[in-house]
C-alpha positions, 0 to 999 in steps of 0.5 A: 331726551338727551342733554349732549349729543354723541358727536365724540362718536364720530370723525364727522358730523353733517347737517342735511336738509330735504327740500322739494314740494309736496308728495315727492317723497322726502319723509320716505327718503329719510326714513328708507335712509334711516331705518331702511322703510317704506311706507305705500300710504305716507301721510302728509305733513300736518304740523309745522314749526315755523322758528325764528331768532328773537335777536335777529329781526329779518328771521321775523320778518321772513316768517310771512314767506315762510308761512305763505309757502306752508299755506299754499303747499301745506296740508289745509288743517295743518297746525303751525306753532310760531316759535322764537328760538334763544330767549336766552339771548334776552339782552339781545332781542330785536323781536318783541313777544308783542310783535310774535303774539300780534303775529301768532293772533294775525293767522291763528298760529300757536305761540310761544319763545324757546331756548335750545340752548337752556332747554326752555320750552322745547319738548312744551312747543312740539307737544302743543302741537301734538295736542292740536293736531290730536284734538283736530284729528279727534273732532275729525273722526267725531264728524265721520262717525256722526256722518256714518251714523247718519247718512242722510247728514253725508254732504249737508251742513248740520247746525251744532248749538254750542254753549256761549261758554265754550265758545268764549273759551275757545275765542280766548284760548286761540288756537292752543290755548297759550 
């Protein structure tokens, strides 16, 4: 990962933005624009940062809109880390970790404070997500291979005993174990 950006490489530097709903196409845009591909079976979007400024209170206070948006158009599994960006700014904060963590608990968001700047936790956000997307692939294909393997199972509900450990464990660690 790169500490500086090249902008020294370039007269100008442009920030873009692709909006619009979902399946119409924007990660095909982007990446028919950037590495001159097309994909027939694009796969939706199943993981999302939905970042606020921990010195500005209404970016806290719009996360709600924002979450309701990826809810209702989103993939249903997808997983949502809630992140609050310039924890270098702590002399500045308007938003208390308790207020996020009370929050990420709420709806079962993934929790945890960034700073771009400094470099704090930023690669730790992207890979907790990662890590829950896998695990909810992998439990995913665990089930398809059970229904596979017993086809009388396809559509009918099967009872899994889990140990009472494991489920405090998970009741405990939430949704990623922060």
């Amino acid at each position: 990962m790169a500490n500086t950006s090249n902008d020294e490489d370039c007269d100008y530097l442009f920030k873009t933005v692709l909006v619009g709903d979902s399946a119409v196409g924007k990660s095909n845009l982007l990446s028919r624009f950037a590495k001159d591909e097309f994909f027939l079976d694009s796969k939706p979007t199943i993981g999302a940062m939905l970042v606020y400024d921990i010195t500005r209170r209404p970016t806290f206070e719009n996360l709600t809109k924002w979450l309701h948006e990826l809810r209702e158009f989103g993939n249903q599994d997808m997983v949502i880390v809630l992140v609050g960006n310039k924890s270098d700014l702590k002399d500045l904060r308007e938003v208390d970790v308790d207020d996020a963590q009370r929050l990420a608990q709420l709806e079962n968001l993934c929790f945890m404070e960034t700073s771009a700047k400094d470099n704090l936790n930023v690669e730790d956000a992207f890979l907790q997500m990662i890590n829950k997307i896998y695990e909810i692939a992998s439990l995913k294909n665990l089930n398809a291979k059970k229904i596979e393997s017993n086809p009388n199972l396809d559509g009918k509900k099967e009872i899994i005993v889990v140990d009472d450990d494991e489920l405090a464990s998970f009741r405990h660690n939430g949704c990623c174990g922060s």
